[in-house]
LOSE-629296 format. One record per residue (C-alpha): residue number from 1; residue in three letters; y, z, x. Coordinates in nm, 4 decimals. Layout:
(rec NUM; 'ALA'; (Y; Z; X))
...
***
This chain:
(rec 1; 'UNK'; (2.3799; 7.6647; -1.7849))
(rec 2; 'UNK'; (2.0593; 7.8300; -1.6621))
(rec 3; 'UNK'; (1.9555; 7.7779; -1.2325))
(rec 4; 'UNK'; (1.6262; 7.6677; -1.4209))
(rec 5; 'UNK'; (1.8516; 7.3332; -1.5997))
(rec 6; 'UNK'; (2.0243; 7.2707; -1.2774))
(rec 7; 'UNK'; (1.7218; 7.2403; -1.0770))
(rec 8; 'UNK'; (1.5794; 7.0185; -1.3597))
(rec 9; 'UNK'; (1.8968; 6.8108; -1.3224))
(rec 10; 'UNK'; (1.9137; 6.7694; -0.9401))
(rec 11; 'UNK'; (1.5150; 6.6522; -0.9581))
(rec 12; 'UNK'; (1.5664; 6.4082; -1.2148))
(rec 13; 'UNK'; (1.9163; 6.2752; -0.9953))
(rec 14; 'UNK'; (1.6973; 6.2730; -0.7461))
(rec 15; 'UNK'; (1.4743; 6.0835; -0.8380))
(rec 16; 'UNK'; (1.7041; 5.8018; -0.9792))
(rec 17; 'UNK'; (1.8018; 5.7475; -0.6665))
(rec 18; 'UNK'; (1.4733; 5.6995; -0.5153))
(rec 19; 'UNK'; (1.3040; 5.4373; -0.7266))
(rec 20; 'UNK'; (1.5588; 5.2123; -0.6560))
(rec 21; 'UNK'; (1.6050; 5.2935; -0.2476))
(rec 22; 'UNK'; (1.1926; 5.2437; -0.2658))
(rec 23; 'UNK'; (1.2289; 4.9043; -0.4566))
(rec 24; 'UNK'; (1.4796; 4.7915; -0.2646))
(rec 25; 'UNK'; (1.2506; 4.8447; 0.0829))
(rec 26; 'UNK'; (0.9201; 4.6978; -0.0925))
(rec 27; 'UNK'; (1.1761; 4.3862; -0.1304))
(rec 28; 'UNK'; (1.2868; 4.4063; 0.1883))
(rec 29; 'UNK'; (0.9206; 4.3986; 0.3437))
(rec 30; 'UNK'; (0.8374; 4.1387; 0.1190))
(rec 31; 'UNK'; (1.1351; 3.9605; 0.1897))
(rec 32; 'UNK'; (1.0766; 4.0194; 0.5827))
(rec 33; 'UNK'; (0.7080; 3.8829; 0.5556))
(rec 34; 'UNK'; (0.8116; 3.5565; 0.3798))
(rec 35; 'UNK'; (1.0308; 3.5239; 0.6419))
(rec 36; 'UNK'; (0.8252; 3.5651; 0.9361))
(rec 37; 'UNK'; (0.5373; 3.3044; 0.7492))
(rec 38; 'UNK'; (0.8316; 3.0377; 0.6486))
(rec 39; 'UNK'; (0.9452; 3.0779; 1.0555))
(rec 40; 'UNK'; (0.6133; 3.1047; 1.2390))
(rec 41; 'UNK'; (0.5474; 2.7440; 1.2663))
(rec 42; 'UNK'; (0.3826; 2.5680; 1.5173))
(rec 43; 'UNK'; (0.6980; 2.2718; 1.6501))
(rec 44; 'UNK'; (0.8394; 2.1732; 1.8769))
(rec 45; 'UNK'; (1.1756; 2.3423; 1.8055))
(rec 46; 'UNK'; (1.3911; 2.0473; 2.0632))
(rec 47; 'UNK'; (1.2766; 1.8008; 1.7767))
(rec 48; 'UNK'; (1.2147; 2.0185; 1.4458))
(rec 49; 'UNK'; (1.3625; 2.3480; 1.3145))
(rec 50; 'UNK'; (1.3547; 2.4986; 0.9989))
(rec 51; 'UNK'; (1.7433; 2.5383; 0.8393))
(rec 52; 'UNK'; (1.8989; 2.9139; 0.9230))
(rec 53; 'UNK'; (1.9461; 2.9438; 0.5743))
(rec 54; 'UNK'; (1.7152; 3.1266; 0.2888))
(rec 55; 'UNK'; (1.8038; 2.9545; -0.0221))
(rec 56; 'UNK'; (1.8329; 2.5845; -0.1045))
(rec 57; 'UNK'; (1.9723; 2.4561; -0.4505))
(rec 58; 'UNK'; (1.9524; 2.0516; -0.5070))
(rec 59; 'UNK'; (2.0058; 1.7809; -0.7671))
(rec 60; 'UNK'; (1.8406; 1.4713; -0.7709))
(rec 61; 'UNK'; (1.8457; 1.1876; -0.9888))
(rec 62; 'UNK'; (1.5080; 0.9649; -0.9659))
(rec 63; 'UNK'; (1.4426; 0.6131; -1.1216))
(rec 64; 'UNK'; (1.0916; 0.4426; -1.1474))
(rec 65; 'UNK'; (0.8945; 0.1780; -1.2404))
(rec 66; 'UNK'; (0.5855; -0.0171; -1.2260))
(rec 67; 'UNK'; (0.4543; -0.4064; -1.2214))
(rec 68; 'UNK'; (0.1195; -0.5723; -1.3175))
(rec 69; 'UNK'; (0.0385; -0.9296; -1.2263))
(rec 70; 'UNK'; (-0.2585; -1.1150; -1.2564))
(rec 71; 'UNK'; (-0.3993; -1.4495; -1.1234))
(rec 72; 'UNK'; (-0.7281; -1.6948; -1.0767))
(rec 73; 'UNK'; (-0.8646; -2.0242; -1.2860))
(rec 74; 'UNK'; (-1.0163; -2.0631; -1.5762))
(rec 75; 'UNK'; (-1.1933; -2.3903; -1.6198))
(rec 76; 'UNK'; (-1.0334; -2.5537; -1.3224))
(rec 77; 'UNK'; (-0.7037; -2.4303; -1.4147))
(rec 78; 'UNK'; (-0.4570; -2.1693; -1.2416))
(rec 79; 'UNK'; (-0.3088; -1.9241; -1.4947))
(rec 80; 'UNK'; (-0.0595; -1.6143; -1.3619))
(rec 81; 'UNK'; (0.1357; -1.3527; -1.5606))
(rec 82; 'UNK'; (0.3426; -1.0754; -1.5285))
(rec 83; 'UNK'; (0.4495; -0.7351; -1.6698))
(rec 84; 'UNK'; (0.6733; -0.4498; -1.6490))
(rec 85; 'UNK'; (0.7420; -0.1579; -1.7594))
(rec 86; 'UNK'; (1.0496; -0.0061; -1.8722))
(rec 87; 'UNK'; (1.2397; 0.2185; -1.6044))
(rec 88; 'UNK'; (1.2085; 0.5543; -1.6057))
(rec 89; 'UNK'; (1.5382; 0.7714; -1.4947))
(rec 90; 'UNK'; (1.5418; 1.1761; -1.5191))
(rec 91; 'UNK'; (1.7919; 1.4029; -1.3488))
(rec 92; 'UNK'; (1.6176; 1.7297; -1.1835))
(rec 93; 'UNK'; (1.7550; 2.0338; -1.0559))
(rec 94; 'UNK'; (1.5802; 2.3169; -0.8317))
(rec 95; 'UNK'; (1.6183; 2.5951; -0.6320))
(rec 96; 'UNK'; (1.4080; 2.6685; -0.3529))
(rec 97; 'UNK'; (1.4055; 3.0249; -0.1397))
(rec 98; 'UNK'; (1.2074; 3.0170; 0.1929))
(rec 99; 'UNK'; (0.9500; 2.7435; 0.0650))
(rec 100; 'UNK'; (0.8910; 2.8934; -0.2711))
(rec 101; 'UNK'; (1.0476; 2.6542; -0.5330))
(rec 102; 'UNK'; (1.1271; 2.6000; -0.8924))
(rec 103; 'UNK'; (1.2342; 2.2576; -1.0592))
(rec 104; 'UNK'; (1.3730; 2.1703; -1.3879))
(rec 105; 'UNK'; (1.3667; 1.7876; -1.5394))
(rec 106; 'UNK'; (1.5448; 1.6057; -1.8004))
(rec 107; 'UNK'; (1.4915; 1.2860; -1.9440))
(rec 108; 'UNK'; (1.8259; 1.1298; -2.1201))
(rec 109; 'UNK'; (1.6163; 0.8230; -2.2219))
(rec 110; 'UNK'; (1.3399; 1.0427; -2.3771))
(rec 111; 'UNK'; (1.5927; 1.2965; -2.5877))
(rec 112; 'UNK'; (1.7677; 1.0112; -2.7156))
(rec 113; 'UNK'; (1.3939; 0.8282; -2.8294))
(rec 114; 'UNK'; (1.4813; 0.5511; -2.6091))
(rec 115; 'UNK'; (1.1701; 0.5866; -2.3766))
(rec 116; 'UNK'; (0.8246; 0.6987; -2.5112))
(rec 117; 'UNK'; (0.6018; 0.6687; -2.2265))
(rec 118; 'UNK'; (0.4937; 0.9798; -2.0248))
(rec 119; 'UNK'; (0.5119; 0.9741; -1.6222))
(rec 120; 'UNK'; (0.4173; 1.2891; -1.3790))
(rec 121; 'UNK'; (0.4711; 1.3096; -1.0093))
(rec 122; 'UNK'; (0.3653; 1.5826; -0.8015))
(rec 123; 'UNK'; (0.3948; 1.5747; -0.4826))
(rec 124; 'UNK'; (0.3455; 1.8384; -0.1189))
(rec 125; 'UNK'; (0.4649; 1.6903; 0.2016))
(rec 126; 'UNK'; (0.4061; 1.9212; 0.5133))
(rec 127; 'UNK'; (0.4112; 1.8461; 0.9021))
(rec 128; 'UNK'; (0.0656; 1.7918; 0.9380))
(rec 129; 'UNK'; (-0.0870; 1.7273; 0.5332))
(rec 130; 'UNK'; (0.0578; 1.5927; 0.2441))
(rec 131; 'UNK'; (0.0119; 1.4238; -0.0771))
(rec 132; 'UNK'; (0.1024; 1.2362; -0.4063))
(rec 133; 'UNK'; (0.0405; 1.2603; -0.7048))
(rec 134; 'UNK'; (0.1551; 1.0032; -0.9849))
(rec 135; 'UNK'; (0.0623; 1.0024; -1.3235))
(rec 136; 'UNK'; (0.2044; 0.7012; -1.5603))
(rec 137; 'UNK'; (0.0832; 0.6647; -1.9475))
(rec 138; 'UNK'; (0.3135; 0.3361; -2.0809))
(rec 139; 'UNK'; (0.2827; 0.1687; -2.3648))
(rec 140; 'UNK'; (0.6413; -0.0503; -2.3721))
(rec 141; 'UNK'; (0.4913; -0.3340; -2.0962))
(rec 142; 'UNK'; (0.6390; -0.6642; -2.1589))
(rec 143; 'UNK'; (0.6320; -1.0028; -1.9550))
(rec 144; 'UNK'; (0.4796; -1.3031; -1.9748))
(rec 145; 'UNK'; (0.2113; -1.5333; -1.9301))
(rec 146; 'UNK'; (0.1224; -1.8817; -1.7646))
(rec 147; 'UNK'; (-0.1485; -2.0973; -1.8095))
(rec 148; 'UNK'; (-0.1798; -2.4377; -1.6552))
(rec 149; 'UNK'; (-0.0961; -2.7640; -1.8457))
(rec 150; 'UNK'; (0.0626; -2.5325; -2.1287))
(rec 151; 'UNK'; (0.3731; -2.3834; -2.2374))
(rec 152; 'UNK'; (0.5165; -2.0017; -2.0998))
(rec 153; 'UNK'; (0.3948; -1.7080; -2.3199))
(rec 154; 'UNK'; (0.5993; -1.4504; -2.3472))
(rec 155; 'UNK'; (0.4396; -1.0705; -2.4007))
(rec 156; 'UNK'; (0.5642; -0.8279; -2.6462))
(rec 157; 'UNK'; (0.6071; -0.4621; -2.5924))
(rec 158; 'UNK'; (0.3755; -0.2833; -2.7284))
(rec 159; 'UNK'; (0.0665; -0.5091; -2.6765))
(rec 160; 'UNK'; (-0.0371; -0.3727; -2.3404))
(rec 161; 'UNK'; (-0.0955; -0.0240; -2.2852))
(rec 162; 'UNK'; (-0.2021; 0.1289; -1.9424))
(rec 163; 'UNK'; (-0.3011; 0.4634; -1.8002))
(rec 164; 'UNK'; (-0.2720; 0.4956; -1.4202))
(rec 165; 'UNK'; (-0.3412; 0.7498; -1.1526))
(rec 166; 'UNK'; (-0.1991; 0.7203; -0.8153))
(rec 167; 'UNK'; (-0.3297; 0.9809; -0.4944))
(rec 168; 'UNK'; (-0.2320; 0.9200; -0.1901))
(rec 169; 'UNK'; (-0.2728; 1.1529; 0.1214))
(rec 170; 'UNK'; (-0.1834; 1.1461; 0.5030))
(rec 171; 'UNK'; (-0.2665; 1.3585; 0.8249))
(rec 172; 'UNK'; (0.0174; 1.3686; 1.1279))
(rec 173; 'UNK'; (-0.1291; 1.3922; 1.4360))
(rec 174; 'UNK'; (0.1930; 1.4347; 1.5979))
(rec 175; 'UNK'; (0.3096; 1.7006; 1.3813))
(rec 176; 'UNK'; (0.4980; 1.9329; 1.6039))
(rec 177; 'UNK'; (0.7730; 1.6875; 1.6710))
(rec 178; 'UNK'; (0.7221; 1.4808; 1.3710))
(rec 179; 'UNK'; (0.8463; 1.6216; 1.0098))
(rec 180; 'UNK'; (0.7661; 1.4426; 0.6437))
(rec 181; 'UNK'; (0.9005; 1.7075; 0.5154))
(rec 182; 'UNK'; (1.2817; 1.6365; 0.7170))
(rec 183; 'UNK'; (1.2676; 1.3151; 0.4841))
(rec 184; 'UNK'; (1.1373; 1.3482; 0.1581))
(rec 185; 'UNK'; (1.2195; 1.7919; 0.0839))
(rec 186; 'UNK'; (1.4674; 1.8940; 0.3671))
(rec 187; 'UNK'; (1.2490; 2.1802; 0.4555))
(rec 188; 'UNK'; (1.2781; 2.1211; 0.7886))
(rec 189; 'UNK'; (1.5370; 1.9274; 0.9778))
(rec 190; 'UNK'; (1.4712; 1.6825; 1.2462))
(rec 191; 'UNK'; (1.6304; 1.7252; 1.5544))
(rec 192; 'UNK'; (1.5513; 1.4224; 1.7561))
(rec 193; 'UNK'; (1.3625; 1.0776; 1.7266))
(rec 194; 'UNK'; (1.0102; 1.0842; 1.7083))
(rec 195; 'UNK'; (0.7263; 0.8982; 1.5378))
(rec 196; 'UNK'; (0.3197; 1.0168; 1.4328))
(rec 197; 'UNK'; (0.0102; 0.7876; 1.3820))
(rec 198; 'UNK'; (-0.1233; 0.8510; 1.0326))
(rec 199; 'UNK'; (-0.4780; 0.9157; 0.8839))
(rec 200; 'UNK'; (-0.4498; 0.8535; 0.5033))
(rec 201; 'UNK'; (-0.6796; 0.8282; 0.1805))
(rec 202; 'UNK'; (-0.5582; 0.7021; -0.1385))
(rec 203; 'UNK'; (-0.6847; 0.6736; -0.4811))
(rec 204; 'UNK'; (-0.6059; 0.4393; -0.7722))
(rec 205; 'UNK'; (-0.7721; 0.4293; -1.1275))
(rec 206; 'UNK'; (-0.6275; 0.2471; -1.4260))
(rec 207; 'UNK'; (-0.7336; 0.1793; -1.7681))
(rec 208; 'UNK'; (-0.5457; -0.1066; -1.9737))
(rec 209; 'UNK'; (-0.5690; -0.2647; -2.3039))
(rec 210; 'UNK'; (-0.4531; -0.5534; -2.4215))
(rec 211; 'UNK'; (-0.4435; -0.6693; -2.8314))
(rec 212; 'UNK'; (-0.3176; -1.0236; -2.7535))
(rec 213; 'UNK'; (-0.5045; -1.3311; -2.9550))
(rec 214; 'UNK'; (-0.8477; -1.1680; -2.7714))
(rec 215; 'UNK'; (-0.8544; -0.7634; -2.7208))
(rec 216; 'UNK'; (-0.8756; -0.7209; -2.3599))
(rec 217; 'UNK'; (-0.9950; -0.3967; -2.2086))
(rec 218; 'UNK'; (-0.9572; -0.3458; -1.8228))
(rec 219; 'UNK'; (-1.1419; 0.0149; -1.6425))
(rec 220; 'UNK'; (-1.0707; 0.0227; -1.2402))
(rec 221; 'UNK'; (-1.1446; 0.2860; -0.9788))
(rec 222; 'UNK'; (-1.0727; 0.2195; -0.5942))
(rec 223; 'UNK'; (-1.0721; 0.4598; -0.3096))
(rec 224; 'UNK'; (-0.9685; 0.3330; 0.0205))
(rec 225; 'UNK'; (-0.9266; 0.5136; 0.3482))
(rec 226; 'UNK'; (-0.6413; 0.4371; 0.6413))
(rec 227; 'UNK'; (-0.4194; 0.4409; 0.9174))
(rec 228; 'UNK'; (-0.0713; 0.4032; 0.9548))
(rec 229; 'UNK'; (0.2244; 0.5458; 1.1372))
(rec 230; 'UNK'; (0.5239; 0.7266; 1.0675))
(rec 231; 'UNK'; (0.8888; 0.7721; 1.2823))
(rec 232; 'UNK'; (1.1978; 0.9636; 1.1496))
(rec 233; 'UNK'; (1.4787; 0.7887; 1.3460))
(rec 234; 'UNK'; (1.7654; 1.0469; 1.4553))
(rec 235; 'UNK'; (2.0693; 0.8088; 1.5249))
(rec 236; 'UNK'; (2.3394; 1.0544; 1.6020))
(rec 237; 'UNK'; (2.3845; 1.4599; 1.5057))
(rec 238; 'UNK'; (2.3067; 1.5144; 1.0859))
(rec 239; 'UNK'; (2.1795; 1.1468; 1.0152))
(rec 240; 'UNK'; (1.7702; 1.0559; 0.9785))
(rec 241; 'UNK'; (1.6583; 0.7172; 0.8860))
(rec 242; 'UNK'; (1.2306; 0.7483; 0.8246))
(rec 243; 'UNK'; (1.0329; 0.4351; 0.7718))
(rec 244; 'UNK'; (0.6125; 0.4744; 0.7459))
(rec 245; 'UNK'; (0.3302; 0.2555; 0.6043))
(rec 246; 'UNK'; (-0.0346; 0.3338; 0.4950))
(rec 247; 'UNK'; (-0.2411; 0.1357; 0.4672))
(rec 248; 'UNK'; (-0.5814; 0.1521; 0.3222))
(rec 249; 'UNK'; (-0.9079; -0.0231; 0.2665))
(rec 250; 'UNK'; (-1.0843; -0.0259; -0.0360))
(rec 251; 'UNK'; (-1.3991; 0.1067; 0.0287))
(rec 252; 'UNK'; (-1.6007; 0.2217; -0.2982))
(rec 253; 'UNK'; (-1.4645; -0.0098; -0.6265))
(rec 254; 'UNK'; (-1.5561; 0.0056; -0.9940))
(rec 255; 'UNK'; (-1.4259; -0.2363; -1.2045))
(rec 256; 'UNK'; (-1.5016; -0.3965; -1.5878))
(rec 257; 'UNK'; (-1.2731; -0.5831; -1.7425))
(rec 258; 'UNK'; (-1.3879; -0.7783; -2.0909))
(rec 259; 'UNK'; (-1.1589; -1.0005; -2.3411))
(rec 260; 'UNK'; (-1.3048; -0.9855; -2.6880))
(rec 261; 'UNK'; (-1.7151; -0.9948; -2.6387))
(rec 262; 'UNK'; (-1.7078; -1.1624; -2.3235))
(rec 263; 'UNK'; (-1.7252; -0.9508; -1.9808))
(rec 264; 'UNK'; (-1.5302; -1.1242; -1.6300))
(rec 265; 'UNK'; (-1.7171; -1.0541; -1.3737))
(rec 266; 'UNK'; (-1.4608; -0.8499; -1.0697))
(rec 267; 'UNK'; (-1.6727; -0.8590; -0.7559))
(rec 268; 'UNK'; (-1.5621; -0.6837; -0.4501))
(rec 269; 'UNK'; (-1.3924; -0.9029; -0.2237))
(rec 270; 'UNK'; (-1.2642; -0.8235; 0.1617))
(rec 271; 'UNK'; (-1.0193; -0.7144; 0.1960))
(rec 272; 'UNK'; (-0.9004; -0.5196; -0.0853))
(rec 273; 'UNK'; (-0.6085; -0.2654; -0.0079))
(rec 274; 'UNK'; (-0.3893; 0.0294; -0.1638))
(rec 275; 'UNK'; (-0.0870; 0.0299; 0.0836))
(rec 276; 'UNK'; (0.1736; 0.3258; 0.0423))
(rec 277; 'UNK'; (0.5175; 0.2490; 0.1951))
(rec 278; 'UNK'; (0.7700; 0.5106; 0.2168))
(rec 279; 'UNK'; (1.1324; 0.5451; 0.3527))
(rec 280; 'UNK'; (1.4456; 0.7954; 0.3317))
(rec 281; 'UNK'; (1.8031; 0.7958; 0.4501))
(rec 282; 'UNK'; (1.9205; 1.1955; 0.5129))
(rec 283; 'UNK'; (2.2771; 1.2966; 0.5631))
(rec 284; 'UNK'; (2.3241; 1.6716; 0.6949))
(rec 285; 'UNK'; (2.6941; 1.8110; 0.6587))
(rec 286; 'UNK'; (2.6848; 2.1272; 0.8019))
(rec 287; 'UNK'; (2.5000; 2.3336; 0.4641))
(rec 288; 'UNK'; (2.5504; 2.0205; 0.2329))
(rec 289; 'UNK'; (2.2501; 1.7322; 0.3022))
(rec 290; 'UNK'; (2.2292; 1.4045; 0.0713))
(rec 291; 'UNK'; (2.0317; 1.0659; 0.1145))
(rec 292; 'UNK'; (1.7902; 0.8493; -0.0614))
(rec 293; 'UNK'; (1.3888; 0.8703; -0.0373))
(rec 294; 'UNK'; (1.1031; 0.5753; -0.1925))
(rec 295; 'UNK'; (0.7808; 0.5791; -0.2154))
(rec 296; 'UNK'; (0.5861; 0.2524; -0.2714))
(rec 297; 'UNK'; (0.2406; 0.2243; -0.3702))
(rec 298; 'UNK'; (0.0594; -0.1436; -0.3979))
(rec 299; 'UNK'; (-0.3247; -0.2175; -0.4893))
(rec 300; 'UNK'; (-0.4782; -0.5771; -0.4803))
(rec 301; 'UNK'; (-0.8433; -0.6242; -0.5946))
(rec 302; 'UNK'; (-1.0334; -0.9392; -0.6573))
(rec 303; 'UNK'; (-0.9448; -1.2916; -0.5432))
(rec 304; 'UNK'; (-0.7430; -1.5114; -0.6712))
(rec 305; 'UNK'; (-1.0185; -1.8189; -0.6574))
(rec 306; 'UNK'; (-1.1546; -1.6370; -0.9722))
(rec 307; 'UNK'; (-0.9098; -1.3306; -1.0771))
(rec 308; 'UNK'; (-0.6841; -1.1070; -0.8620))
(rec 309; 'UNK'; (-0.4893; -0.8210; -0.9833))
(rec 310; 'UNK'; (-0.1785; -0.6501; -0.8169))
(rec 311; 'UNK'; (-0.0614; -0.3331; -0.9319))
(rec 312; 'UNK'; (0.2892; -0.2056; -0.7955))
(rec 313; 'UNK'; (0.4136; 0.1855; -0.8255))
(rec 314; 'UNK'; (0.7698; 0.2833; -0.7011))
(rec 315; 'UNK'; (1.0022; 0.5983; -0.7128))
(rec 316; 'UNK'; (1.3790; 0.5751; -0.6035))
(rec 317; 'UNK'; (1.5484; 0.9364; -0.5474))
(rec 318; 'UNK'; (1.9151; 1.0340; -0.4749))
(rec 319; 'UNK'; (1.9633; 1.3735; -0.3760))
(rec 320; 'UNK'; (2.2442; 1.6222; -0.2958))
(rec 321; 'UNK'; (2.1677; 1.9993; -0.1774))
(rec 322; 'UNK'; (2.3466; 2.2765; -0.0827))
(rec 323; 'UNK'; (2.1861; 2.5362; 0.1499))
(rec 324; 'UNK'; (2.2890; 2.9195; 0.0856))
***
């Protein structure tokens, strides 16, 4: 072989060996930056820390559901009724490396054409800001109704269908020492006891209707603003119990509701509230954490001399992770 072919050989050797050695330090850096952003936090590090570990795999299985209930007089006389929606159960997976996450769902119920409705829930808890947001289109309500001085009615599926929006959102003031995120993601762990007081904001708009004798067609839109508190109880070494309520007042409302041609009349009445209650049990193991997390949302408008309606939202989550 010619000097000129073994030159040409040694280059291109060469040079397979340095695209990868210059990949692998562009990783590196970019690997070392995440890092330093996902560790530079400002906490107390006696009562929060971040885990040692990069990587975080867990499983959760989630259940849900929601309520309506309505009540007032018409005529003189008290009526009341009631109705739920199926459950909702999925099983999720995700993997998470320094903050940066990526989730998977699956829907037994749904595959199977046992469950119809469509549900979405996003949701960013951080020290100091977080959020929720719950989407629920259902169409398989069922329930029943009661009417003074007459017989129970019992409600169908399929007669009531309702789209509702959920947002909820808090600010920690305590946030160095006091971590959401310990309770609801385990991207932080919580060291020792210690509680926040809570700004929040919350939304809540709904659209119903109802083809029952008279078609009945309900539009709502409440925003109410808050304060609550927050603690994340540390009872002994790897255990947190949290517990935190927000509630809110309704302060801007728009609501029609009308059964066949006639419109009810849903005046503003004080106090009107969207509370959000949430709570989690956390087990850490070393690398292995499990535990339970809810989240709770309630909304009452109107009064019940006339009409009041009470809307309930909840999410139950088991969890098991595995940091690597």
């Amino acid at each position: 072989m010619r000097r000129s072919g073994v030159v040409a050989l040694l280059i291109v050797a060469m040079s397979c060996m340095v695209l990868p050695l210059s990949a692998q330090s562009i990783f590196h850096r970019f690997d070392s930056v995440l890092t330093e952003n996902y560790r530079k936090v400002n906490i107390d590090t006696a009562y929060i820390t971040r885990p040692k570990t990069k990587w975080t795999i867990k499983a959760r299985q989630n259940l849900s559901g929601a309520k309506i209930e309505s009540e007032g007089f018409e005529n003189g006389e008290h009526f009341n009724s009631e109705m739920t929606a199926d459950y909702k159960s999925t099983f999720s997976i995700g993997v998470s490396y320094l903050g940066f996450s990526l989730n998977m769902a699956l829907n037994p119920a749904k595959l199977m054409g046992k469950y119809k409705d469509y549900e979405l829930n996003i949701n960013s808890y951080g020290n100091r800001f977080g959020w929720d947001f719950i989407y629920q289109d259902a169409h398989n309500f069922t329930g029943w109704h009661d009417h003074e001085g007459r017989e129970r009615i019992e409600l169908p599926a399929d007669i009531l269908k309702v789209k509702t929006l959920n947002l909820n959102a808090y600010y920690a003031f305590n946030s160095r020492r006091f971590s959401y995120p310990a309770a609801f993601s385990q991207s932080y762990i919580q060291r020792r006891s210690a509680g926040s007081f809570l700004l929040a904001a919350s939304g809540m708009g709904q659209h119903a209707t109802l083809d029952w004798e008279q078609k009945m067609d309900l539009k709502m839109t409440n925003i109410g603003i808050g304060a609550g508190y927050g603690y994340n109880y540390v009872p002994a070494q790897g255990w947190l119990l949290h517990i935190s309520a927000l509630p809110t007042f309704i302060v801007y409302s728009n609501t029609s509701m009308t059964f066949g041609d006639s419109r009810i009349p849903l005046h503003y009445h004080f106090p009107e509230v969207i509370i959000t209650g949430r709570g989690a049990l956390v087990r850490q193991a070393g690398n292995i954490f499990y535990g339970l997390s809810m989240v709770y949302n309630f909304t009452n408008i109107g009064q019940e001399e006339s009409l009041a309606l009470h809307n309930t939202k909840w999410r139950l989550r088991a969890f098991f992770g595995v940091r690597l």
